[in-house]
Phi, psi and omega in degrees: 000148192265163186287357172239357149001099149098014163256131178236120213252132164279111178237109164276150171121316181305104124213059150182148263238004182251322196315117184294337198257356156222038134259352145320271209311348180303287145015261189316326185276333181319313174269044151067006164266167165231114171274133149266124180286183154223160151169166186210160182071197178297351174289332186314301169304343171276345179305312201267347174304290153345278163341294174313331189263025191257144149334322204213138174293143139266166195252167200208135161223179212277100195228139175222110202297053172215009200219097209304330217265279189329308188258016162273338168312323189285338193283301196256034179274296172345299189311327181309338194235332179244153158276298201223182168265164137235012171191166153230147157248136200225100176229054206232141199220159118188160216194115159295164175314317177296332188273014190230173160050024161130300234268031182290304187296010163245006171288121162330159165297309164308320190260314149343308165277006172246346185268317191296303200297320219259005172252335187249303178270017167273334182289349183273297191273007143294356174264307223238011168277290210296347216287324186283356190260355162287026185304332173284319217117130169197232163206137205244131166224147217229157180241158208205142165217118181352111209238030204257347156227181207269168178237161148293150151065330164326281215045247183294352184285286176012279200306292204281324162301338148296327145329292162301323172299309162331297151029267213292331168287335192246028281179292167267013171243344190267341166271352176254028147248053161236351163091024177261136180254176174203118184205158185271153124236095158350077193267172157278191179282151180247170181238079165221172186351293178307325200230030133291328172287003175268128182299140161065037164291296215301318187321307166319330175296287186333293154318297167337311198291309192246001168256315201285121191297315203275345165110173195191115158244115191299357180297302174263089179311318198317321180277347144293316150324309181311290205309314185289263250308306171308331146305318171302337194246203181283000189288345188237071183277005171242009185254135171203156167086018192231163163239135181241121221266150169197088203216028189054355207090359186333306201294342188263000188261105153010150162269000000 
C-alpha cells in the first residue's frame, strides 16, 4: 500500500509539469491517492496541459481563491467527484509587478492588498471552503518561503509570506480540535512560474549553491513535493502549527 492509499487531496497550484504543486499531485497517485485539481482563466489551459502529463487525468475545477462566489461554490462542485477530502494543498502565490524588484517603499496599498490576499489570506479561506468535506479530520499543507528575513527583490511577497505563515498558526490552533493539522513548507527556490516573475531569481540559485550544506537544485520540485505528500499522510499525526524548511539546509546555516 502507497502512503496516500484511499486519499484524496485537493491540489492547487498546477501549472506546469516543472511546478511543485504538480509533482505533489504526481506524488499522490503514486502512492495510491487521487488529486483534484484547481485552476482558472487563462491559466486553466496550462493546468490542463499539466494535467495530460500525470499518470492519471485528474479532474479540475474552476477555482479562483479572491472570488467569494468561487469558494461558496466549492463544496459542492467536490461533492460531484468526492464523499469527502483528507488534505488540501495551498500552493498559491502572487504579487503585481510593483510589489517587486526593489520597489518596496513605493508600492501602493492596492497591489499590497493583492499580494496579501491571494498569498496569505487565502490559505484561510480556501481551508474553510474545504472545512465541511473534512468531518474526520485531515491535512492542510501550504507552500512557504523562509519569512524570517528580508530578501533582495522579495518585497512585499516577503511581507505577504509572513503573513502566511501567522496564517497558518492560527490556522492550526482554531482547526486542530477539528482533528485538522496545518502545516508549511519552507522550500528553497524553485524554478517555476511564480518565481520567473521575481526581479534577480538566478541570484538565488547562486546563493543557494554556495551556503546550503546538502546542496540545492532549482531545478528539482521533487524533494519538496516529497515533504508535503508526507504532511499529507498519516506519518506526522501530531504535528501541526510548524513550518519545515526543505531547503538543502540554507536557514541554518550562518552568512
Amino acid at each position: 500500500m502507497g502512503l496516500m492509499q484511499g486519499k484524496t487531496i485537493l491540489v492547487t497550484g498546477v501549472l506546469t509539469d516543472h511546478s511543485i504543486a504538480f509533482s505533489v499531485a504526481k506524488l499522490i497517485q503514486d502512492e495510491g491517492g487521487t488529486a483534484i485539481l484547481t485552476s482558472f482563466g487563462r491559466a486553466m489551459g496550462a493546468t490542463q496541459r499539466a494535467n495530460s502529463r500525470l499518470p492519471k487525468l485528474a479532474e479540475i475545477i474552476e477555482l479562483d481563491v479572491t472570488d467569494n462566489d468561487n469558494l461558496t461554490a466549492l463544496p459542492d462542485a467536490l461533492k460531484k467527484i468526492t464523499k469527502k477530502l483528507d488534505g488540501v494543498v495551498h500552493a498559491i502565490g502572487f504579487a503585481p509587478q510593483s510589489a517587486l524588484g526593489g520597489n518596496f517603499l513605493n508600492t501602493e496599498w492596492p497591489d499590497v492588498a493583492t499580494a496579501l490576499h491571494v498569498s496569505a489570506y487565502s490559505f484561510k479561506s480556501l481551508s474553510m471552503a474545504c472545512l465541511d468535506l473534512m468531518p474526520e479530520g485531515g491535512s492542510i499543507v501550504g507552500l512557504d518561503f523562509d519569512a524570517t528575513v528580508s530578501w533582495p527583490q522579495y518585497d512585499w511577497m516577503g511581507v505577504a509570506k509572513s503573513a502566511l505563515e501567522s496564517t497558518s498558526r492560527y490556522l492550526a490552533r482554531h482547526l486542530g480540535p477539528k482533528n485538522i493539522r496545518v502545516n508549511l513548507i519552507a522550500a528553497g527556490p524553485v524554478n517555476t512560474v511564480a518565481a520567473k516573475h521575481i526581479p534577480g531569481f538566478e541570484k538565488f540559485e547562486d546563493a543557494w549553491a554556495a551556503r546550503a550544506p546538502l546542496g540545492w537544485k532549482v531545478a528539482d520540485p521533487i524533494p519538496s513535493a516529497k515533504a508535503v505528500v508526507a504532511l499529507l499522510s498519516d506519518w506526522f499525526p501530531s504535528t501541526t502549527g510548524e513550518i519545515i524548511h526543505v531547503d538543502g539546509g540554507y536557514h541554518s546555516m550562518g552568512a
